[in-house]
ZADO-1210 file (C-alpha; in nm, 4 decimals, padded with zeros to 6 digits):
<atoms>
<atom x="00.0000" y="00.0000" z="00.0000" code="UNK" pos="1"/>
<atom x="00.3063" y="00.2619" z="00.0662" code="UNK" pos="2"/>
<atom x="00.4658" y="00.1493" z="-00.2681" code="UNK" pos="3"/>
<atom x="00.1528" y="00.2461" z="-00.4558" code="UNK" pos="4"/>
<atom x="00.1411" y="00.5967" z="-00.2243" code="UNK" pos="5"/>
<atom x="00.4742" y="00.6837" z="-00.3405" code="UNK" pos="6"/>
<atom x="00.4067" y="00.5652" z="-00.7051" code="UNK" pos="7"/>
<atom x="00.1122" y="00.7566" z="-00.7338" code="UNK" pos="8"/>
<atom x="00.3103" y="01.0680" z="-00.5583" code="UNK" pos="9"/>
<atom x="00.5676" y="01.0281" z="-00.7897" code="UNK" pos="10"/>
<atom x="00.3110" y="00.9921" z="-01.0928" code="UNK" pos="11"/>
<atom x="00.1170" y="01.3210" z="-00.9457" code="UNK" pos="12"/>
<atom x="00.4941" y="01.5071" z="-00.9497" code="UNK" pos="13"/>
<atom x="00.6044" y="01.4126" z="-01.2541" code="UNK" pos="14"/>
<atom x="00.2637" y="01.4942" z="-01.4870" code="UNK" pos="15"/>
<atom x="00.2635" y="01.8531" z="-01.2770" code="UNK" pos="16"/>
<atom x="00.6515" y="01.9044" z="-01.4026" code="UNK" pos="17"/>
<atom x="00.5315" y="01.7956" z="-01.7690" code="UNK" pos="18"/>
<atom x="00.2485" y="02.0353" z="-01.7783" code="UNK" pos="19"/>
<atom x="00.4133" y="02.3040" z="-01.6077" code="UNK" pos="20"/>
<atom x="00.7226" y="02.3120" z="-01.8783" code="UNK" pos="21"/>
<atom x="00.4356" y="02.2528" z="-02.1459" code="UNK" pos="22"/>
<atom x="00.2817" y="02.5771" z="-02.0788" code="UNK" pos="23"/>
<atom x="00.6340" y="02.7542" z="-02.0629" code="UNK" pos="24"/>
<atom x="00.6644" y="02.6275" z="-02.4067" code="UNK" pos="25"/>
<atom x="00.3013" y="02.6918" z="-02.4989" code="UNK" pos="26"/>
<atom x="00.3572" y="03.0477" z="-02.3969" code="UNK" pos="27"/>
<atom x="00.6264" y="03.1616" z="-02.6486" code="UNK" pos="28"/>
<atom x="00.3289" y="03.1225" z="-02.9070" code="UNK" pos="29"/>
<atom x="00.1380" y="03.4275" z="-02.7547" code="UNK" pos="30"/>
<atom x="00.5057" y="03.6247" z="-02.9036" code="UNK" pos="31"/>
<atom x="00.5566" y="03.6667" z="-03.2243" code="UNK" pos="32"/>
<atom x="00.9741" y="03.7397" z="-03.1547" code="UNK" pos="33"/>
<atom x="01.1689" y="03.5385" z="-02.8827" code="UNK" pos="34"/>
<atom x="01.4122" y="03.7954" z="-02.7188" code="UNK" pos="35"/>
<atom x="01.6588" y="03.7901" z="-02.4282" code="UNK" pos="36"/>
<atom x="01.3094" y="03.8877" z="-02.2199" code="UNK" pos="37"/>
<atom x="01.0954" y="03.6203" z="-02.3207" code="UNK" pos="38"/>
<atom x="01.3792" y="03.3205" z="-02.3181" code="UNK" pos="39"/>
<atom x="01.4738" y="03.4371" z="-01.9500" code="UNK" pos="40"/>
<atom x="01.1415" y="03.3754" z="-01.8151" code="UNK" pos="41"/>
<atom x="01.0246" y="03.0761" z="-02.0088" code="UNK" pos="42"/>
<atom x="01.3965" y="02.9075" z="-01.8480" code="UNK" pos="43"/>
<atom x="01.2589" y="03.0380" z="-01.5004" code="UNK" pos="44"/>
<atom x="00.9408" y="02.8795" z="-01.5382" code="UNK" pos="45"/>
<atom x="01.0840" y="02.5601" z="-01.6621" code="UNK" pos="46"/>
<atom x="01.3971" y="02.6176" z="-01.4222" code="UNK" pos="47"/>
<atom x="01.1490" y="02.6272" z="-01.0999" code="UNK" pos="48"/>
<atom x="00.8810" y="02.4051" z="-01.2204" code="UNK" pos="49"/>
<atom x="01.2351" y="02.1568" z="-01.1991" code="UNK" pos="50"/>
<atom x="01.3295" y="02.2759" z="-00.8793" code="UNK" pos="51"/>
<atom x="00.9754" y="02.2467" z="-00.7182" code="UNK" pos="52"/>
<atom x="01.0120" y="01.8686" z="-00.8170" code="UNK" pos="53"/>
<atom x="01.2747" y="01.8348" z="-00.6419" code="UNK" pos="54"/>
<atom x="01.5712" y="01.8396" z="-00.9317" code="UNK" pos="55"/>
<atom x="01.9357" y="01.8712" z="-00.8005" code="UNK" pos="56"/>
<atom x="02.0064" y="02.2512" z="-00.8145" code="UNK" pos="57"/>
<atom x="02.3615" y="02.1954" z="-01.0187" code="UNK" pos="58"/>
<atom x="02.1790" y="01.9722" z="-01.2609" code="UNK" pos="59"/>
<atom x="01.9065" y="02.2620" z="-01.3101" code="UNK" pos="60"/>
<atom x="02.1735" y="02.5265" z="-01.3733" code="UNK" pos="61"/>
<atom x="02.4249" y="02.3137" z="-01.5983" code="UNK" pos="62"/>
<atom x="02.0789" y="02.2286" z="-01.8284" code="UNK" pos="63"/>
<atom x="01.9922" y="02.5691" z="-01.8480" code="UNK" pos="64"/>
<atom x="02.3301" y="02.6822" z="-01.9533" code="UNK" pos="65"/>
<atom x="02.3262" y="02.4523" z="-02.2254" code="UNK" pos="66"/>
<atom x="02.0221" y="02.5923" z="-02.3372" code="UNK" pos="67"/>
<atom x="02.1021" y="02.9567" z="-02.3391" code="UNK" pos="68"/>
<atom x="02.4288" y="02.8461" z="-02.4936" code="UNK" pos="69"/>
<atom x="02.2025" y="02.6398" z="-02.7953" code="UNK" pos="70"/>
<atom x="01.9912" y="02.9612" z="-02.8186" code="UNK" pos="71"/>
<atom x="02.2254" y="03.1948" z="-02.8771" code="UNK" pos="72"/>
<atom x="01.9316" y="03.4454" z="-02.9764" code="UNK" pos="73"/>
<atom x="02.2655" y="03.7305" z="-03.1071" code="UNK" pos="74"/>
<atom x="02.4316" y="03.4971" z="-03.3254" code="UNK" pos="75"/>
<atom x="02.1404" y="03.2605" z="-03.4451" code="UNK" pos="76"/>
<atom x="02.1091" y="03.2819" z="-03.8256" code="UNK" pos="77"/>
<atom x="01.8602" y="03.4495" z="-03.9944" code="UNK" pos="78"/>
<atom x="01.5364" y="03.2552" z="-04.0942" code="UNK" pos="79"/>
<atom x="01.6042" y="02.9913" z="-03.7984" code="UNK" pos="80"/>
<atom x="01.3266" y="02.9621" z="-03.5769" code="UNK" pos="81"/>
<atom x="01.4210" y="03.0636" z="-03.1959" code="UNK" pos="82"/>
<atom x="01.0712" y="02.8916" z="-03.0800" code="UNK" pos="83"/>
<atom x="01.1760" y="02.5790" z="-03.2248" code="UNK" pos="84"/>
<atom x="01.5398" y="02.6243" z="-03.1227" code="UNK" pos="85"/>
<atom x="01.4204" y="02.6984" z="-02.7921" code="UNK" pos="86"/>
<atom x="01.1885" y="02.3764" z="-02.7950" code="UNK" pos="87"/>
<atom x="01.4485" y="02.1162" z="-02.9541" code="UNK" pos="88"/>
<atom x="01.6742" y="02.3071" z="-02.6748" code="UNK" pos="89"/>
<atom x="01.4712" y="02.2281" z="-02.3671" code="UNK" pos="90"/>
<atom x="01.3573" y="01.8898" z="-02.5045" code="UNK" pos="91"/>
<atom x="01.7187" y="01.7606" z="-02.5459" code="UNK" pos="92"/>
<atom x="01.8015" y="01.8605" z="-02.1730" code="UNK" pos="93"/>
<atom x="01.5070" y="01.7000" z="-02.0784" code="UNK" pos="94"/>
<atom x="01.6221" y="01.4101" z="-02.2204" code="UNK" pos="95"/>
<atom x="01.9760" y="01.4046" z="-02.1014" code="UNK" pos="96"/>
<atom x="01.8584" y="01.4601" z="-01.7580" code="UNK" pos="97"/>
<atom x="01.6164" y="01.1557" z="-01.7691" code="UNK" pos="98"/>
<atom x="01.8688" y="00.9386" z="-01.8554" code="UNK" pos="99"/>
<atom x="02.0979" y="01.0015" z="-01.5698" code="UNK" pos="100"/>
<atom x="02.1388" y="01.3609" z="-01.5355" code="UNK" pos="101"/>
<atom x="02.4259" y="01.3402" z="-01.8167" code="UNK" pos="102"/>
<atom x="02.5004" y="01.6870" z="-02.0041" code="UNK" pos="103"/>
<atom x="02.3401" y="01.6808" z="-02.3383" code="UNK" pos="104"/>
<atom x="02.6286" y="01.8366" z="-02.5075" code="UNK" pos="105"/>
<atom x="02.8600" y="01.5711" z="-02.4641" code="UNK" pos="106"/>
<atom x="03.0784" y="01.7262" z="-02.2837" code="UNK" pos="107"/>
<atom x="03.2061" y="01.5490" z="-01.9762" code="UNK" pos="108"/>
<atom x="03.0358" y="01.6774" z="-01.6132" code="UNK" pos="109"/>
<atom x="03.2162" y="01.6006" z="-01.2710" code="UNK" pos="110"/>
<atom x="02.9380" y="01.5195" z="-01.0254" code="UNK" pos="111"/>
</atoms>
């Protein structure tokens, strides 16, 4: 009976983290032009939504360095897409850090 609590706790955490970065993401649609502005808070609202789960703080900041690093918004070339820079961003990080917190640049972490 505790193992399903915690299941279901865990289930209940991790489907508030997905819909919480989901409508970080779903905001940058209301803009029509991602700027410095608009990338800082949609990487706080995914950055706490992270850290309200319970996500190691150094694993939170290294992801969202590689982000703003992938999203260079003053050297991206014209006619790329910063939403869907932003997205494939945030989606890779996600990724890395679900499979063991690795760095998603391939770049070797201590920790």
């Amino acid at each position: 009976a505790d193992r399903d609590a915690r299941r279901r706790t865990r289930a209940m955490v991790l489907n508030d983290l997905g819909n919480k970065i989901a409508s970080a993401l779903r905001s940058l649609n209301a803009h029509v032009v991602v700027d410095e502005e608009l990338l800082d808070a949609c990487l706080k609202d995914i950055t706490n939504a992270l850290l309200a789960s319970d996500v190691a703080v150094p694993l939170v900041v290294r992801m969202k360095k590689n982000i703003v690093r992938e999203v260079d918004l003053d050297n991206m070339a014209s006619g790329m897409n910063a939403k869907k820079v932003l997205e494939r961003a945030v989606f890779k990080e996600l990724t890395a850090l679900l499979n063991g917190g690795g760095d998603a640049s391939g770049t070797k972490t201590s920790g």
